[in-house]
C-alpha positions in Angstrom: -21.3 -15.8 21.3 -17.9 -14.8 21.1 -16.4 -14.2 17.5 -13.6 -16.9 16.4 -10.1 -15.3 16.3 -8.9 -14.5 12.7 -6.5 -16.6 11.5 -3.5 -15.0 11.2 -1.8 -17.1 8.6 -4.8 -16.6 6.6 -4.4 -12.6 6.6 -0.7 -12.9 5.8 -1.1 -14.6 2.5 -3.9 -12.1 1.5 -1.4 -9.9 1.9 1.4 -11.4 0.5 -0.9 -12.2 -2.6 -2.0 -8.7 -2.8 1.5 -7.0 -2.9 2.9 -9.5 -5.5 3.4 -8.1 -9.4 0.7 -9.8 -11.1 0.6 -10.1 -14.8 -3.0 -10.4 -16.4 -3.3 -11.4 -19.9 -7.1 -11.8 -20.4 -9.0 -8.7 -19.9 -12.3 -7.2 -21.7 -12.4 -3.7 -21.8 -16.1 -3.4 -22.3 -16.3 -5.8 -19.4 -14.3 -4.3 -17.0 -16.1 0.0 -16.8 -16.3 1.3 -13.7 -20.1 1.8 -12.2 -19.9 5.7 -11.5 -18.3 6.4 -15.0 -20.8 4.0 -16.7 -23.3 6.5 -14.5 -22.0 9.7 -16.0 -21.6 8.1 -19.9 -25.4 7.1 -19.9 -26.7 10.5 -18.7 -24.2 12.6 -21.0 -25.0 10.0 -23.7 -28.2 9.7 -23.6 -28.4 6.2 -23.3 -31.4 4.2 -21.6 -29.9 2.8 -18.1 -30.7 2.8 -14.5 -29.6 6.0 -12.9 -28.5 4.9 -9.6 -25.4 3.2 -8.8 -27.3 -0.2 -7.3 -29.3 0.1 -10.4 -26.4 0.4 -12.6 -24.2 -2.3 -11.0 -27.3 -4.8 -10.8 -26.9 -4.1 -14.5 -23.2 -4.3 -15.3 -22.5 -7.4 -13.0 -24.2 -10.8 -14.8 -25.5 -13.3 -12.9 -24.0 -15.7 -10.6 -24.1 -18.0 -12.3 -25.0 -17.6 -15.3 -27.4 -20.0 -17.3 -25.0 -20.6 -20.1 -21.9 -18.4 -22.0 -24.9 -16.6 -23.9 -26.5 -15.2 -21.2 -22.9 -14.2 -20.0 -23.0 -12.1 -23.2 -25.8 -10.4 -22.7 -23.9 -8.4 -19.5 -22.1 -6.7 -22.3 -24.7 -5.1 -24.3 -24.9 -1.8 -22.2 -21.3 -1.1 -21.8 -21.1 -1.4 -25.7 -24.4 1.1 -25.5 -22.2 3.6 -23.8 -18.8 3.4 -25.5 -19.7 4.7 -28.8 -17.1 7.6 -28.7 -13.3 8.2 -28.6 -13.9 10.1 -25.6 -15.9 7.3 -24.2 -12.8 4.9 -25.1 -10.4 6.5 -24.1 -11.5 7.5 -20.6 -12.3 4.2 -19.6 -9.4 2.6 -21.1 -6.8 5.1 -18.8 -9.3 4.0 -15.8 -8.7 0.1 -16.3 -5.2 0.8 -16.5 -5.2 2.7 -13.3 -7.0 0.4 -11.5 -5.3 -2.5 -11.9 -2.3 -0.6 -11.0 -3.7 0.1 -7.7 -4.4 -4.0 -7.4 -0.5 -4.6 -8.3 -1.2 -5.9 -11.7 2.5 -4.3 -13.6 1.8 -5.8 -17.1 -2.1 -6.5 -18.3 -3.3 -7.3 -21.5 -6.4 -5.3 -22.6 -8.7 -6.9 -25.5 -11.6 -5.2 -27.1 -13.9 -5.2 -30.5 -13.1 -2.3 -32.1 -16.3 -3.3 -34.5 -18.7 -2.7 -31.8 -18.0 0.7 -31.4 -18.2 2.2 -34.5 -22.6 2.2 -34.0 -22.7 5.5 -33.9 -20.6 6.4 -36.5 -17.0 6.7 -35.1 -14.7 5.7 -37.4 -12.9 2.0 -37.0 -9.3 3.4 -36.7 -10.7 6.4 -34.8 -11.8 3.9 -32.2 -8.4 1.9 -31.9 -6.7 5.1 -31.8 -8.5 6.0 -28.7 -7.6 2.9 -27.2 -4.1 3.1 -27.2 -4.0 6.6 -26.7 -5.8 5.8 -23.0 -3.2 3.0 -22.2 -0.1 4.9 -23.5 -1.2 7.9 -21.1 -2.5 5.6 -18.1 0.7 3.5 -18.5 2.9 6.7 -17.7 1.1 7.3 -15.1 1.5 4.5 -13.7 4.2 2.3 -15.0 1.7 -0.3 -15.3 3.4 -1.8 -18.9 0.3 -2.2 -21.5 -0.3 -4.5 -24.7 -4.0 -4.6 -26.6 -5.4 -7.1 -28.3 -7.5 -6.7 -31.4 -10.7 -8.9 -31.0 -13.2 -9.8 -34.0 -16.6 -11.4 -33.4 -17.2 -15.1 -34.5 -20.8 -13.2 -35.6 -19.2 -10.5 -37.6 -19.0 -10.8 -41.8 -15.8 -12.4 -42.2 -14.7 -10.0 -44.8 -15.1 -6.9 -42.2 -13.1 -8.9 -40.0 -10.1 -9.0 -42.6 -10.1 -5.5 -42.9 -10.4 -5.1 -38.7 -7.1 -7.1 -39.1 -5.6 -5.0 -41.4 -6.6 -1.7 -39.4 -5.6 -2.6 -36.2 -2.0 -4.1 -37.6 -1.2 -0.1 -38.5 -1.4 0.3 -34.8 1.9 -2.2 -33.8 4.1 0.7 -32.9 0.9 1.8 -30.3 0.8 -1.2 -28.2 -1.7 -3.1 -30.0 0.5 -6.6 -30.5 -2.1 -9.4 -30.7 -5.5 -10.7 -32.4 -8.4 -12.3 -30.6 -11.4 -14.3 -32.0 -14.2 -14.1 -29.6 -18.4 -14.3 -29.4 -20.6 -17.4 -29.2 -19.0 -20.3 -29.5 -22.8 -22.8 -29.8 -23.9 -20.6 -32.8 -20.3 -19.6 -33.9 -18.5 -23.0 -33.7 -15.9 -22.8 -36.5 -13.2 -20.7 -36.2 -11.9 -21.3 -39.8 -14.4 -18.7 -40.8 -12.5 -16.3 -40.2 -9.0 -18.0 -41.2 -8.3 -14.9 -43.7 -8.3 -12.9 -41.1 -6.2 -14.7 -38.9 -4.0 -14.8 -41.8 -4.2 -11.0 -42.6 -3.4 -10.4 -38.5 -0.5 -13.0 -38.5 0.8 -11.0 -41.8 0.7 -7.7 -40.2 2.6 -8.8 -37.1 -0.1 -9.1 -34.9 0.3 -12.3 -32.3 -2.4 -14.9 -32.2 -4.7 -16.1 -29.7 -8.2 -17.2 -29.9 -11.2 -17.5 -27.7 -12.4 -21.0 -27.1 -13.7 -24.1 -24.9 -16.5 -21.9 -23.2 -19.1 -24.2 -25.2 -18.3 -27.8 -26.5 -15.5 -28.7 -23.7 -12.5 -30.4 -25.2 -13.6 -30.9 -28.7 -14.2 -27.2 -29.1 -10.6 -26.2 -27.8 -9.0 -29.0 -30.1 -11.2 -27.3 -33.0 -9.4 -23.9 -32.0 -6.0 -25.0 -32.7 -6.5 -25.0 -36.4 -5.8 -21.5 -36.4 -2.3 -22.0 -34.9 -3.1 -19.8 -31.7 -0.4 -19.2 -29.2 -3.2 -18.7 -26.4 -6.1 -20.2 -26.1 -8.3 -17.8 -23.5 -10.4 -19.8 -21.5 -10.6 -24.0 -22.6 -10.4 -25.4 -19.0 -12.3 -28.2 -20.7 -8.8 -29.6 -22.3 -8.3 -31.0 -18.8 -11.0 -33.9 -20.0 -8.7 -35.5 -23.0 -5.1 -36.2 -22.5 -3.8 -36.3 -26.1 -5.3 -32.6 -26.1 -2.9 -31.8 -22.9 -0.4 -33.2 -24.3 -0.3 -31.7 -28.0 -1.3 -28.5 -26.0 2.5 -29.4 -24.3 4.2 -30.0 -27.3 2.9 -27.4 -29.4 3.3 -24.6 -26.9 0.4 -23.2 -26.2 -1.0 -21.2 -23.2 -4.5 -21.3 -21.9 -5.5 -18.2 -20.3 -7.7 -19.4 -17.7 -10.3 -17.2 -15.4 -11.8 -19.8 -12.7 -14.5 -17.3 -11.6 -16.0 -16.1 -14.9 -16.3 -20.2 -16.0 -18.0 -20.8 -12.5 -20.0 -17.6 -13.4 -20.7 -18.5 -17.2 -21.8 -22.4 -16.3 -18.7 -23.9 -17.6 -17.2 -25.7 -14.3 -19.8 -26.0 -11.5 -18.1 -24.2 -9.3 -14.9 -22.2 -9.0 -13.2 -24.9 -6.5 -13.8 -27.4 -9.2 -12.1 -25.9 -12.0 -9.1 -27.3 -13.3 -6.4 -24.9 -13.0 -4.1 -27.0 -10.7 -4.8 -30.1 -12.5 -3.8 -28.6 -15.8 -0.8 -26.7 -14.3 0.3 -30.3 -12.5 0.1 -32.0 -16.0 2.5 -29.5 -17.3 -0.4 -27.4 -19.7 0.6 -23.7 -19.7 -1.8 -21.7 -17.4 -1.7 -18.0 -17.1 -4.5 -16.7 -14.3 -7.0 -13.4 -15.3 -10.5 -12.0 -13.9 -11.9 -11.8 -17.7 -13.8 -8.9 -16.5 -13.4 -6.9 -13.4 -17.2 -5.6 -13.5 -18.8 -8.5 -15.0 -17.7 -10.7 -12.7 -17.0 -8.4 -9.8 -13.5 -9.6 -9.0 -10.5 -8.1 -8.5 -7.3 -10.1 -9.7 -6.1 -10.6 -6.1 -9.1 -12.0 -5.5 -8.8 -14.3 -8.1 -5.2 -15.2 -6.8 -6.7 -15.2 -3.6 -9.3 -18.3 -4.9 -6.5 -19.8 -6.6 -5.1 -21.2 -2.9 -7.5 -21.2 -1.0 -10.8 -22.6 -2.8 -8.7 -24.3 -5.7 -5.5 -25.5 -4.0 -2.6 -24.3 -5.3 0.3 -23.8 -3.4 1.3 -20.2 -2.8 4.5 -21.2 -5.3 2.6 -22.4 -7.8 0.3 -19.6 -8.0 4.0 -17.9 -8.5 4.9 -20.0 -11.2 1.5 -19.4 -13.0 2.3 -15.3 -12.4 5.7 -15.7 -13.8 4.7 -17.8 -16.5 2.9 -15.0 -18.1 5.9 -12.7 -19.0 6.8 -16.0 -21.2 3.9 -15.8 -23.1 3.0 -12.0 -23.1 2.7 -10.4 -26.2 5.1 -7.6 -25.6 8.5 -7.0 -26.9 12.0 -8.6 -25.1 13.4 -5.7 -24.1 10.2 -5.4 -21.7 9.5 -8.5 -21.0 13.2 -8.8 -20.1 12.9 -5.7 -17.9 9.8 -7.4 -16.1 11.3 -10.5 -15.5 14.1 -8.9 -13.5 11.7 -6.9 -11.7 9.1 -10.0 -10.5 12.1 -12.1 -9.8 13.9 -9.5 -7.1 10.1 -9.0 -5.5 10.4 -12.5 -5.5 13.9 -13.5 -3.9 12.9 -11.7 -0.6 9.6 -14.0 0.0 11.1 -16.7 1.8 7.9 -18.7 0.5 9.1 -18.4 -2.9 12.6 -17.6 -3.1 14.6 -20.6 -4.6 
């Protein structure tokens, strides 16, 4: 039986998808290590965990799918195991950077808890400082332009959280520009709990966005707004109520959407039915991210990849969502500005997308 000829068109978007500048804005450090360094961390750390690479991958990738966002979480528990020290931090920090780099990504946003690392007795600021030491160095390297984003856990002691807000806003002039709530949504549900914080991060110059919609649908991303985010990661369920849409419109606000990882965490049943070109068609803000590069094994090309062929967007839409996202990054003008200029001359010599 002979094999059917490749489809030529086919292989020249992949391309085309692959060399274009991609900006991701929602990215977990903790779910994004690298199999062979989570390999070396557990032996020189001493930490319980398979010691072969299927092993260890079996044990970093979750499920697909999963059975709900809960057992999603659970994917996270051993990279958290192993990134107990600056060193730790650091290293894996530089290695995200560089590796989305290499997938053409030239501005990402990296979010982590900076409370879940401090179970072995690093110090809180310690722990941020390592951070953004890894993405300051990785970012010369590269010239791959970084921004992190602070994230407290909806399980955390709200008071712990205000003082998380307060340490990370000390680290502006590092890179760290925005504040994240995050963690399970079902047992979790109000994010008013932690409105001090919010407030203490908002005071301190940090930018807001906040984790919702991955439990709850609708009603939970409408609950979400009450903090005044200007993203909303995740919320594909918005799509289901059209006065949310449209206050989403009017007041501004981005959802950061990752099509795989809501196939993969039960919240669409399947990545070709999730809403990203409905909600882009209405006129919602959409940016486009992976979530977690390990987690959910996917590369953001890939994800861009999905976006026209399994979802259905036209190759310059999928532009306009990638361009979109230097309008709602939290970085400063001057780089934003400098981005801009950049994507838009890649951009006038694709005759698919120049305009």
């Amino acid at each position: 039986m002979k094999t059917p000829p490749a489809d030529p068109d086919k292989a020249a978007r992949r391309r085309l998808i692959e060399a274009m500048p991609k900006a991701e804005l929602h990215l977990h450090l903790d779910g994004s290590l690298r199999v062979d360094t989570a390999l070396e961390l557990a032996r020189t750390r001493a930490v319980d965990a398979p010691g072969d690479w299927i092993g260890m991958s079996r044990a970093l990738i979750a499920p697909m799918p999963c059975a709900s966002q809960a057992d999603l979480l659970k994917a996270f528990d051993l990279p958290i195991a192993l990134l107990q020290d600056a060193e730790a931090l650091h290293r894996v920090t530089a290695e995200l950077v560089e590796a989305k780099a290499a997938d053409g990504v030239r501005y990402v946003e990296i979010r982590w808890g900076p409370r879940l690392h401090v179970l072995g007795g690093l110090a809180l600021q310690d722990g941020i400082a390592a951070v953004c030491a890894g993405a300051r160095e990785a970012s010369a390297r590269t010239g791959t332009e970084v921004r992190l984003i602070c994230t407290a856990l909806r399980s955390h002691d709200p008071a712990g959280n205000v003082g998380l807000a307060e340490t990370a806003a000390r680290f502006l002039d590092q890179g760290l520009t925005g504040w994240d709530l995050a963690g399970p949504e079902a047992a979790f549900p109000d994010p008013l709990d932690h409105a001090r914080a919010f407030e203490a991060a908002r005071d301190g110059g940090l930018r807001i966005t906040v984790h919702a919609g991955e439990w709850n649908g609708a009603a939970q991303v409408r609950r979400s707004l009450a903090v005044d985010p200007e993203r909303i990661a995740h919320g594909p369920g918005a799509v289901d109520d059209e006065a949310l849409c449209a206050e989403l419109i009017g007041r501004g606000v981005t959802l950061d959407l990752c099509p795989f990882s809501n196939w993969q965490a039960g919240i669409v049943p399947s990545v070709a039915a999730d809403p990203l070109a409905r909600l882009h068609r209405a006129g919602v803000s959409v940016t486009l991210s992976t979530d977690d590069t390990t987690v959910s094994d996917i590369t953001l090309s890939e994800e861009y990849v999905n976006a026209v062929e399994v979802i259905g967007l036209s190759l310059s839409e999928l532009w306009e969502i990638d361009r979109r996202s230097l309008d709602v990054a939290f970085a400063d003008d001057a780089t934003l500005e400098r981005l801009r200029a950049s994507f838009d001359a890649w951009a006038a010599l694709i005759p698919e997308l120049a305009r």
